[in-house]
Each structure stands twice: as C-alpha cells, then as structure tokens.
Backbone as CSV, one residue per row, in Angstrom:
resi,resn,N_x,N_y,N_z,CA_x,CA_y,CA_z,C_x,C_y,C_z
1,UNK,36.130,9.254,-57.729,35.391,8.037,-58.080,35.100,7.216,-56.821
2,UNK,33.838,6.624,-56.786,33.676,5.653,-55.584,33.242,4.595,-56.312
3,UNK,32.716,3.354,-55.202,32.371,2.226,-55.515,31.386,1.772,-54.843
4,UNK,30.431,2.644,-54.142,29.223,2.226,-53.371,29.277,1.129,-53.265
5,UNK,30.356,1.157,-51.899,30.879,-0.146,-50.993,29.815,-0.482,-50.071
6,UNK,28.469,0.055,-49.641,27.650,-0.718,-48.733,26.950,-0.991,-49.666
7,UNK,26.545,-1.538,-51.104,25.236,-2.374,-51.484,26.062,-3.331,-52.193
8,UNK,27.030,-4.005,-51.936,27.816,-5.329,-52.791,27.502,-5.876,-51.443
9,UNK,27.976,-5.132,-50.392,27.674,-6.055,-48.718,26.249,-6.248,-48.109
10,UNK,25.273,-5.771,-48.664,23.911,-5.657,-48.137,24.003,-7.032,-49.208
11,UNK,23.745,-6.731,-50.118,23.098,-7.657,-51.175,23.701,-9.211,-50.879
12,UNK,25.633,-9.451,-50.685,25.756,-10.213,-50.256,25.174,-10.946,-49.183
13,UNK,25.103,-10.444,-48.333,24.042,-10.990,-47.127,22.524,-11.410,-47.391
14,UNK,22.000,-10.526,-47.866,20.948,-11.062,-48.244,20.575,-12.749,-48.967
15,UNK,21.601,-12.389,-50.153,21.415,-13.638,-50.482,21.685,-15.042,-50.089
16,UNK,23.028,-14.456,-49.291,23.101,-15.570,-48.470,22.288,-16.081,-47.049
17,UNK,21.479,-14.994,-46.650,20.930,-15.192,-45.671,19.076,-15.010,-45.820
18,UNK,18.654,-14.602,-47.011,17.280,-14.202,-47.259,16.637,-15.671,-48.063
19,UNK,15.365,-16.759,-47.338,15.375,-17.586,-48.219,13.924,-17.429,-49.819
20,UNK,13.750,-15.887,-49.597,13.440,-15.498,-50.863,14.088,-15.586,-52.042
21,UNK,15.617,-15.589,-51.918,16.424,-15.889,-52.985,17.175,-17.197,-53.624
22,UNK,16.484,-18.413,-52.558,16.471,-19.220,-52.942,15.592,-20.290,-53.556
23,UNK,15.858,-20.357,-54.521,14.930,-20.979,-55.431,14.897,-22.902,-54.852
24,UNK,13.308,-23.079,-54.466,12.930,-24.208,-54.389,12.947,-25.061,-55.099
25,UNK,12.821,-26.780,-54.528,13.407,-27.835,-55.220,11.724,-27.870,-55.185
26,UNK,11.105,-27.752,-56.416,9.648,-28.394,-57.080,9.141,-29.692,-56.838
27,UNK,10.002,-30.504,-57.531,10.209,-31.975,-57.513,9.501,-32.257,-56.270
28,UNK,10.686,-31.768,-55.129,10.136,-32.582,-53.869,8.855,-31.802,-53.293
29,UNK,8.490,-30.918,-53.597,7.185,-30.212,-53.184,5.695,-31.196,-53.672
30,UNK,6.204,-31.776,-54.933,4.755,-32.043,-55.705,4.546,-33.477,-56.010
31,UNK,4.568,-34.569,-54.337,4.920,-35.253,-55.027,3.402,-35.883,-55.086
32,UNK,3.498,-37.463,-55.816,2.144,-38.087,-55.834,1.024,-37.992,-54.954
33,UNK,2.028,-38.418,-53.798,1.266,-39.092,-52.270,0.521,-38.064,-51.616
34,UNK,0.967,-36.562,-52.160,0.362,-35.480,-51.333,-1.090,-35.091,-51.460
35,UNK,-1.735,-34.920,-50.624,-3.013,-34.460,-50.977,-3.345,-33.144,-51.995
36,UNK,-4.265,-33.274,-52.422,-5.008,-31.841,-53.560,-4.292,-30.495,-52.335
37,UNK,-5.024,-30.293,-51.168,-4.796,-29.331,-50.322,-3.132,-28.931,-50.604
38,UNK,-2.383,-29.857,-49.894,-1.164,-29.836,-49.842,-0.465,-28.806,-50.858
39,UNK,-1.018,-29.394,-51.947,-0.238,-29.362,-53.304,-0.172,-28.378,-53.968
40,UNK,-1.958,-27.655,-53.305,-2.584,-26.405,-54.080,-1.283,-25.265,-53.245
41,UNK,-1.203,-25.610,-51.867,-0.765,-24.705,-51.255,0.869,-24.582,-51.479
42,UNK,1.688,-25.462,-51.979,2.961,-25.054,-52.056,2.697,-25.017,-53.863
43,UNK,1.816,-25.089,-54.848,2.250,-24.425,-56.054,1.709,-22.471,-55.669
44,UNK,0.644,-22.701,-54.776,0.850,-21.145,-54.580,1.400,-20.673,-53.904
45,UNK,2.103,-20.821,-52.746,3.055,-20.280,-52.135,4.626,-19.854,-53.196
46,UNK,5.125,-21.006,-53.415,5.844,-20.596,-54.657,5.700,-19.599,-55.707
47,UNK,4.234,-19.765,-56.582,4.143,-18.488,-56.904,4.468,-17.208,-56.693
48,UNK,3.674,-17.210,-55.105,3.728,-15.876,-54.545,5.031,-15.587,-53.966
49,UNK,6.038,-16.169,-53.702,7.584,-15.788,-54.002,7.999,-15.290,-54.444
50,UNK,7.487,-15.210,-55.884,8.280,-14.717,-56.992,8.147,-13.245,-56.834
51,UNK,6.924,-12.567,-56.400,6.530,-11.193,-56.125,7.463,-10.702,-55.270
52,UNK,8.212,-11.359,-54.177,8.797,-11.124,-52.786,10.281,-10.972,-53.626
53,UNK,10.805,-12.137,-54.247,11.748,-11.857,-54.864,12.445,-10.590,-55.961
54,UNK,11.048,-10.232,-56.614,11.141,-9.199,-57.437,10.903,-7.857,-57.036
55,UNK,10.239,-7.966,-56.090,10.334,-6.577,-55.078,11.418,-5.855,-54.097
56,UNK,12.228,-7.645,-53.683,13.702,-7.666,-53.129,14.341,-6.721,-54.243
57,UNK,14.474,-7.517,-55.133,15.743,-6.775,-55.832,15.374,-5.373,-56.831
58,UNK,14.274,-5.587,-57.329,14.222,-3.902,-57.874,13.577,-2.802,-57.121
59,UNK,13.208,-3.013,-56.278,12.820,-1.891,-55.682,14.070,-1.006,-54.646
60,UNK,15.077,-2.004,-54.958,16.055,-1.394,-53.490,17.234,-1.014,-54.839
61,UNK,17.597,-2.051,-55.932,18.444,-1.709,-56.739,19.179,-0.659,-57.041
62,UNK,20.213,-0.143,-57.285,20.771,0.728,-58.125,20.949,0.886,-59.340
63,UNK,19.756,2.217,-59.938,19.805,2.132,-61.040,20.031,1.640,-62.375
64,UNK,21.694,2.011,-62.147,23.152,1.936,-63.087,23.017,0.502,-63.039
65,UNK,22.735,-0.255,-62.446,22.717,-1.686,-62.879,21.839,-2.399,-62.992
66,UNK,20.626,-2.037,-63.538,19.452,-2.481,-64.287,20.032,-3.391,-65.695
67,UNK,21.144,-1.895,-66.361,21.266,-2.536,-67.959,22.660,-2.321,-68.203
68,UNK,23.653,-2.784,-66.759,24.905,-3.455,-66.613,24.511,-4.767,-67.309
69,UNK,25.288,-4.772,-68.267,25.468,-6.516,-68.818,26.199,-7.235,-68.493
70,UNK,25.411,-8.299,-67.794,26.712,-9.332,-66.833,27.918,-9.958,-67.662
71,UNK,28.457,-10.427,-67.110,29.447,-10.975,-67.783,28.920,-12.629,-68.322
72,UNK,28.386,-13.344,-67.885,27.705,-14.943,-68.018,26.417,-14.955,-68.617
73,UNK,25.761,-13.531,-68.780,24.280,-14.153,-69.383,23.785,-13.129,-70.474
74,UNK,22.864,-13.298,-71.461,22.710,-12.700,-72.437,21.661,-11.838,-71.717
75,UNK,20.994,-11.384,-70.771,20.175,-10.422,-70.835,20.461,-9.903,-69.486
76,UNK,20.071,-8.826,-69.687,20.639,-7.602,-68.164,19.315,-8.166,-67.372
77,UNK,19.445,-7.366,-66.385,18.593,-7.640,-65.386,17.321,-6.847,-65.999
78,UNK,16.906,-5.516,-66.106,16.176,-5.142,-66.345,15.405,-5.965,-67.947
79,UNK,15.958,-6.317,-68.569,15.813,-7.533,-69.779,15.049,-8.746,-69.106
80,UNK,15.430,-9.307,-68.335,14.863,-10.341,-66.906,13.796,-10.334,-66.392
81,UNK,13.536,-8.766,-66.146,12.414,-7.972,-65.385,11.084,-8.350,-66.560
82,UNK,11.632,-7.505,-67.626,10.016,-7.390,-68.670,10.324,-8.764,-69.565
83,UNK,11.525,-9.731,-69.362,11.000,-10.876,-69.701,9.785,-11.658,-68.798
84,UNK,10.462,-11.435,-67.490,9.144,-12.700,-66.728,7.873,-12.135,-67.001
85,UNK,7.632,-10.587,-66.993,6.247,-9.697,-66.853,5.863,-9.989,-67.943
86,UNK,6.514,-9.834,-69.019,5.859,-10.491,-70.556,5.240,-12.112,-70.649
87,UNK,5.876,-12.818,-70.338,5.374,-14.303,-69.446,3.927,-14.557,-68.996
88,UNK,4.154,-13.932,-67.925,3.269,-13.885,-66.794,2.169,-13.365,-67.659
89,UNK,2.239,-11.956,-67.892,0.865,-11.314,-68.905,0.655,-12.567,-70.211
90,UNK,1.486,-12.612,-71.212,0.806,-13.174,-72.864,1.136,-14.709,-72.567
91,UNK,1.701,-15.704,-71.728,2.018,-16.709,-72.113,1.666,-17.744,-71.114
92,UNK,2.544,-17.935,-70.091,2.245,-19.007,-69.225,0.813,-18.199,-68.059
93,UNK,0.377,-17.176,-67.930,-0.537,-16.933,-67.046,-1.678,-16.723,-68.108
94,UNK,-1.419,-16.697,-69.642,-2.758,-16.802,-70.160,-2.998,-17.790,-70.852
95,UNK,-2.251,-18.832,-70.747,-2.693,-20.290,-71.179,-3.389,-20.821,-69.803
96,UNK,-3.291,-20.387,-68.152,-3.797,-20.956,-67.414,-5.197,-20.227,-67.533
97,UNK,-5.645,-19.091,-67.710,-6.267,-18.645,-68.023,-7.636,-19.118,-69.037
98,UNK,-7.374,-19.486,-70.387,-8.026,-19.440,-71.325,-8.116,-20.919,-70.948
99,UNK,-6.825,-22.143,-70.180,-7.329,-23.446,-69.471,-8.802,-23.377,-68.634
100,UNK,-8.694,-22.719,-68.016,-10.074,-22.476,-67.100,-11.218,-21.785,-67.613
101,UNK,-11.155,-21.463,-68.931,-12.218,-21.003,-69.366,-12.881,-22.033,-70.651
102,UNK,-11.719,-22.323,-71.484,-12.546,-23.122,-72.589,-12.032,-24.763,-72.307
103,UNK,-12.707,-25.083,-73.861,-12.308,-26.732,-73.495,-11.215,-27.207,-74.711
104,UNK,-10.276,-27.656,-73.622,-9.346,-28.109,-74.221,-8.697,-26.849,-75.338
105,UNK,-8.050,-25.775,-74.916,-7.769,-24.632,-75.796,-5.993,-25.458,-76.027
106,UNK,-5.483,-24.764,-77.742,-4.782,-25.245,-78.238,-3.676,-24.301,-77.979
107,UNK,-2.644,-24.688,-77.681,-1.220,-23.909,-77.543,-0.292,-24.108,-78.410
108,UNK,-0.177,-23.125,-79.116,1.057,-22.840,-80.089,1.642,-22.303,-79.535
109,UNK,3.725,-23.233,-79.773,4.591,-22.568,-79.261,4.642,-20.916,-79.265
110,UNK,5.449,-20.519,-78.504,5.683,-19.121,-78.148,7.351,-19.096,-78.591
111,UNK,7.925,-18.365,-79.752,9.177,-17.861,-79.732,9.473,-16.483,-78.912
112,UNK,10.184,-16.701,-77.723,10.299,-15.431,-77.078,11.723,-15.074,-76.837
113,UNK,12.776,-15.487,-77.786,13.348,-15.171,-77.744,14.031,-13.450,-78.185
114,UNK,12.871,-13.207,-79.433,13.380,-12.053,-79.570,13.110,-11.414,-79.187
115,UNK,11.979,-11.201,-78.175,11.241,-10.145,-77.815,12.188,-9.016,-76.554
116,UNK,13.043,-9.637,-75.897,14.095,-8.170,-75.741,14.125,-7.034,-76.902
117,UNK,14.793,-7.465,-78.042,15.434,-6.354,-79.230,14.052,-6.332,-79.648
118,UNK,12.969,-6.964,-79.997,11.495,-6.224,-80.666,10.572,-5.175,-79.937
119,UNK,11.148,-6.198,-78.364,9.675,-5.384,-77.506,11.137,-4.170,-76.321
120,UNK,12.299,-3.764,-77.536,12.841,-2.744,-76.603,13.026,-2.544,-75.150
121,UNK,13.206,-3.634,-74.679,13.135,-3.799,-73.350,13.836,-2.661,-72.413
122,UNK,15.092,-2.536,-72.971,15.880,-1.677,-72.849,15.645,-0.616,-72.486
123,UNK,15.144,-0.388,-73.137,14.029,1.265,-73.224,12.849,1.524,-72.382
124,UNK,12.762,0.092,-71.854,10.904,0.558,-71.193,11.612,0.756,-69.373
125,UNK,10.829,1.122,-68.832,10.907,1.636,-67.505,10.516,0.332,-66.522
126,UNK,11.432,0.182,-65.634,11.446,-0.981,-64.339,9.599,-0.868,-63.620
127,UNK,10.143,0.243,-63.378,8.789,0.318,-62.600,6.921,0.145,-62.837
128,UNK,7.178,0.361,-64.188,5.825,-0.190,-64.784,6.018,-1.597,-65.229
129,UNK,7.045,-2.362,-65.630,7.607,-3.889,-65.228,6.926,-4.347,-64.002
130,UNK,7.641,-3.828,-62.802,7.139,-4.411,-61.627,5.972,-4.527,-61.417
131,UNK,5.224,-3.062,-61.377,3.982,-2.798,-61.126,2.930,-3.733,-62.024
132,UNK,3.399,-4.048,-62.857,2.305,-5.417,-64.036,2.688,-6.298,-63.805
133,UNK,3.673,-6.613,-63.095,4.121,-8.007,-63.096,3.477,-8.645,-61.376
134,UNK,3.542,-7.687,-60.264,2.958,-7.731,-59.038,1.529,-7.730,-59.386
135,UNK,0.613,-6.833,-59.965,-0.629,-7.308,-60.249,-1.087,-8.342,-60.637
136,UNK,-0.513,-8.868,-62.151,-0.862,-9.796,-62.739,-0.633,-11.043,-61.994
137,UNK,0.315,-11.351,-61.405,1.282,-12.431,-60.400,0.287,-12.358,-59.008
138,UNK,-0.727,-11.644,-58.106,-0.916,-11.404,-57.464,-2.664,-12.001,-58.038
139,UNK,-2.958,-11.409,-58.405,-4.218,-12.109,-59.630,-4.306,-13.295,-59.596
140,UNK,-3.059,-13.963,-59.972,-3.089,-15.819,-60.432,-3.275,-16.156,-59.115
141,UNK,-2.248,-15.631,-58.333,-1.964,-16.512,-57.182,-3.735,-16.327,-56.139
142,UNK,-4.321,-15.713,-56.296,-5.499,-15.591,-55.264,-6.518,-16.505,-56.173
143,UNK,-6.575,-16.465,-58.018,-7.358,-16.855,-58.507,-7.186,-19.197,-58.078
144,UNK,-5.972,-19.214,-57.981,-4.989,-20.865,-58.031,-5.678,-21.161,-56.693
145,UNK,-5.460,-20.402,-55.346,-5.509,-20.529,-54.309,-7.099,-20.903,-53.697
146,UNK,-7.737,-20.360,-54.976,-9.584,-20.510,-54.256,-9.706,-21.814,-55.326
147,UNK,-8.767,-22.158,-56.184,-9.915,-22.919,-57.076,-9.737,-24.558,-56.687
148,UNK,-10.631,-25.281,-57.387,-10.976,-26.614,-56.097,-9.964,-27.667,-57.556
149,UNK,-10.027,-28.982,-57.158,-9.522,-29.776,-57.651,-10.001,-30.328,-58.865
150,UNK,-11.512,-29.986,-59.544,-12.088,-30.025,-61.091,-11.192,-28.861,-61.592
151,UNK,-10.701,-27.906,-61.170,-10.230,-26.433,-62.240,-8.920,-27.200,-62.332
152,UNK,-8.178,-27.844,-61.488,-7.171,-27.820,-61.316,-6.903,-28.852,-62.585
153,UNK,-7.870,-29.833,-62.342,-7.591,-30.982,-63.732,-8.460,-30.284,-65.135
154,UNK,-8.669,-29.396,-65.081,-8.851,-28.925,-66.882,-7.454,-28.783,-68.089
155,UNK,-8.052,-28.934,-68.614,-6.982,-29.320,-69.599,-7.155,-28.215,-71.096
156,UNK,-5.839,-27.970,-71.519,-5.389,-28.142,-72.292,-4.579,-28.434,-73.730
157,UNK,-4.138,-28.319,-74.616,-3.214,-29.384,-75.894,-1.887,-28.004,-76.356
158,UNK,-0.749,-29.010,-75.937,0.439,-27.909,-76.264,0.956,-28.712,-77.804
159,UNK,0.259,-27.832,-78.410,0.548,-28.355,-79.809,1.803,-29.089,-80.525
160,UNK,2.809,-28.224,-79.817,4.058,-28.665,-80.831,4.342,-29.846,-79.907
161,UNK,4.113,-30.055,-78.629,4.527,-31.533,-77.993,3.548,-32.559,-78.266
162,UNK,2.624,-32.326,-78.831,1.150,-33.181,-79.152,0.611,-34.048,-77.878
163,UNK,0.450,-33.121,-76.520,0.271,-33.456,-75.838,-0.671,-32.801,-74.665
164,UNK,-1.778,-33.761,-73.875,-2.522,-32.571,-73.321,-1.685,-32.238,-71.755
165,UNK,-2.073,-31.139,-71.553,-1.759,-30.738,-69.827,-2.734,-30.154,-69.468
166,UNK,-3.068,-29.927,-68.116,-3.518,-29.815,-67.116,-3.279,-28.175,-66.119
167,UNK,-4.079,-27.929,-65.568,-3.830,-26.467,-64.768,-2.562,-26.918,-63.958
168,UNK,-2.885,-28.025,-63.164,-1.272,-28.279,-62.200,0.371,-28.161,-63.049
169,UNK,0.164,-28.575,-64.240,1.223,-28.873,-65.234,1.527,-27.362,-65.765
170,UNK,0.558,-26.498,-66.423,0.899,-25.490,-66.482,1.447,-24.495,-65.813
171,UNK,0.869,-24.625,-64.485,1.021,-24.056,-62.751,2.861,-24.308,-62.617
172,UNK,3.637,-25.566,-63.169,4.864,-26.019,-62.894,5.494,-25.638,-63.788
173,UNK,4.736,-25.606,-64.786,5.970,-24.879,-65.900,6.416,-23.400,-65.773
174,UNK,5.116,-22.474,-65.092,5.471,-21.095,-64.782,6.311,-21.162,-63.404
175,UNK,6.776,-21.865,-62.524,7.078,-22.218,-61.034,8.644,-22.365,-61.967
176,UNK,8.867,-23.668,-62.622,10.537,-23.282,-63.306,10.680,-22.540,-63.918
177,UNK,10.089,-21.968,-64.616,10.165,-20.829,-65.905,10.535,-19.564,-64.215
178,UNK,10.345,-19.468,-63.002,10.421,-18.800,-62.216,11.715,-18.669,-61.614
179,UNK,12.187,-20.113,-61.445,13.241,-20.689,-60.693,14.560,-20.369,-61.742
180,UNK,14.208,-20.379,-63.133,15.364,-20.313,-64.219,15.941,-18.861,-64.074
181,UNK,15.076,-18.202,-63.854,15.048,-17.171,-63.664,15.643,-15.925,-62.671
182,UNK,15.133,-16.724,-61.658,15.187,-16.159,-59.967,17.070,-16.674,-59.877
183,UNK,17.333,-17.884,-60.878,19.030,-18.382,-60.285,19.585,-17.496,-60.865
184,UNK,18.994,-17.261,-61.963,20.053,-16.070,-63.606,20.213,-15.156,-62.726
185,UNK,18.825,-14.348,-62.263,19.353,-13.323,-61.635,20.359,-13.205,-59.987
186,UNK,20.254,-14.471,-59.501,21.291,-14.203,-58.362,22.340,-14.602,-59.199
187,UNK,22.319,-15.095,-60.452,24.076,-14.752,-60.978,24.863,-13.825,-61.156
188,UNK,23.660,-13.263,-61.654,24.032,-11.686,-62.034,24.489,-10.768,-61.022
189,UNK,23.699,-11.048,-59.585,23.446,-9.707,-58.750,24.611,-10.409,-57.931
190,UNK,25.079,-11.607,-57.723,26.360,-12.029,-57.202,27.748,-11.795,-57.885
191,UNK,27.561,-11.354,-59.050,28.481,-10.931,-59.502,28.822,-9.625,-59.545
192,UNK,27.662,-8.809,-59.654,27.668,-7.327,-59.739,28.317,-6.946,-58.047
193,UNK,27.976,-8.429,-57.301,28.560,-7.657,-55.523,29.783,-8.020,-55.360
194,UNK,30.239,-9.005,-56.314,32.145,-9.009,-56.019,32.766,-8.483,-57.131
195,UNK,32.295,-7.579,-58.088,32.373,-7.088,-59.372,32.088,-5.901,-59.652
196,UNK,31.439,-4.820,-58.725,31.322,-3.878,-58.512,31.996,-2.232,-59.595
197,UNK,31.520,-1.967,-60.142,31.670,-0.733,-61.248,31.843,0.232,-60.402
198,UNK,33.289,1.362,-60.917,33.119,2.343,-60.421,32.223,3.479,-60.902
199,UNK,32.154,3.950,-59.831,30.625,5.082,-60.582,30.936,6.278,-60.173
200,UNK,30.666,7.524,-60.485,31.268,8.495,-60.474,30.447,9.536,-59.179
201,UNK,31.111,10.024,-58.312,30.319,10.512,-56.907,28.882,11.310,-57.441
C-alpha cells in the first residue's frame, strides 16, 4: 500500500503559494467611485480566474479523488465540477445572456439543489465538465469584456425577490456563486492533502 506522498505536498504549496486559489474580496473591487473601465476590468478578470482555477485542480488531479467525499461538505469535488458547469451553461450565464438580448426578461428562481442525484453527476465524466465549462466561461468573459456601459445597465426582474437587476449585478452574483465555490473546494483539496487515502500501488 502507498500514499502518493508527492501530491498532498505539491498541492499544499500551491495553495498556499498560487494566488489562483485565492478567492477575491469583490466588495473592495467594485466600489462606487470606480470608473465603468475599471470595473468592467476586474468583474472580468475575476471571471476569467475561475477557468485558471479549474484547470489548476482537475486537470493535474488524481482520479480516486474526484468522488472521495470530504469529510465537511455535501458534494465531492467532481459534484462541484458539473455543479458550477451547470451554472454557468442554464442559469447565471443565461440570465446574462437573455439580459442582453430582451427587455427586462423575468427570472424564476432556480432549485438546484437536486440536480447532483437527478443530473447523476456522479456518473458523468470530468473532462467533458471542464471542457463546457472553459468554453462557455471563456465566451462570457470575451463577450463582458467588449461590451460598453448601456449593455452593462440592461436589466432584468428576479421574480421571487421582486426586484430588477442589472448585467453588473448579475456579473456579481456569478463572481460569489464562484468564490463559494473556489473556498468549498480548497476545503476539500486541503483536506484530502493532510488526509490522504491509502491507495493501493
């Protein structure tokens, strides 16, 4: 039995030393005083993080711990994976979407909680995860990055809050919906490196 003792120490380092894995304070990025320019450029830079982050960790990963279930959180990593890609595709990247196209389009909540055990997450393959999730994520971020400050204020109505928003507002909700995310999983992958499974040679 071994314990593939060099990727608990790679990974440690990384995280402590890679600032892809640290998730940005929003707040202070977005504030009033900043110009349109400014503003456009750190909600897309952030974005485009998230690609860097998700390429960090599954593309180098070990297998066997895709659908290791941590000890602190209800969904494995690979669960994590085709949650954000599910996101990104049906929810927060196509409400910005259908924002920039019609007027004033209506948003009904999204229950996504079940969609692990419905949409078998379990079962589906990392790599077509990534690969839709880098396109689609790669898409927004070039489409955010050209568009001028009228796209940016279109609007809108999230039904169950009875309230309108805006491309910037939507833009922030996928940026934490990122950050919630990006921490779960350094919980996970910090635990899996001082927590380490034996695995069989």
């Amino acid at each position: 039995m071994s314990t593939s003792a060099s990727w608990p120490a790679v990974l440690s380092a990384e995280i402590r030393d890679n600032p892809i894995f640290k998730a940005k304070d929003l707040h202070n990025d977005l504030c009033p005083d900043k110009g349109f320019e400014s503003q456009r450029l750190r909600l897309v830079n952030q974005l485009a993080e998230m690609i860097g982050f998700i390429e960090s960790i599954y593309l180098s990963l070990p297998g066997h711990l895709l659908s290791r279930q941590p000890e602190h959180d209800d969904l494995t990593l690979l669960e994590h994976l085709w949650h954000v890609r599910d996101c990104d595709c049906e929810l927060y990247g196509l409400r910005i979407a259908r924002t920039l196209a019609e007027d004033i389009p209506l948003f009904a909540s999204v229950d996504v909680s079940n969609w692990p055990t419905e949409r078998a997450y379990m079962c589906q393959p990392a790599p077509a995860a990534i690969r839709d999730f880098v396109d689609v994520r790669q898409t927004l971020v070039t489409r955010l990055g050209r568009l001028n400050a009228a796209g940016y204020a279109r609007k809108g109505r999230l039904l169950a809050l009875g309230q309108e928003v805006d491309v910037f507002d939507l833009t922030e909700m996928l940026i934490e919906h990122d950050r919630d995310h990006r921490q779960r999983m350094v919980v996970i992958l910090t635990e899996f490196a001082t927590k380490p499974l034996a695995v069989a040679p």
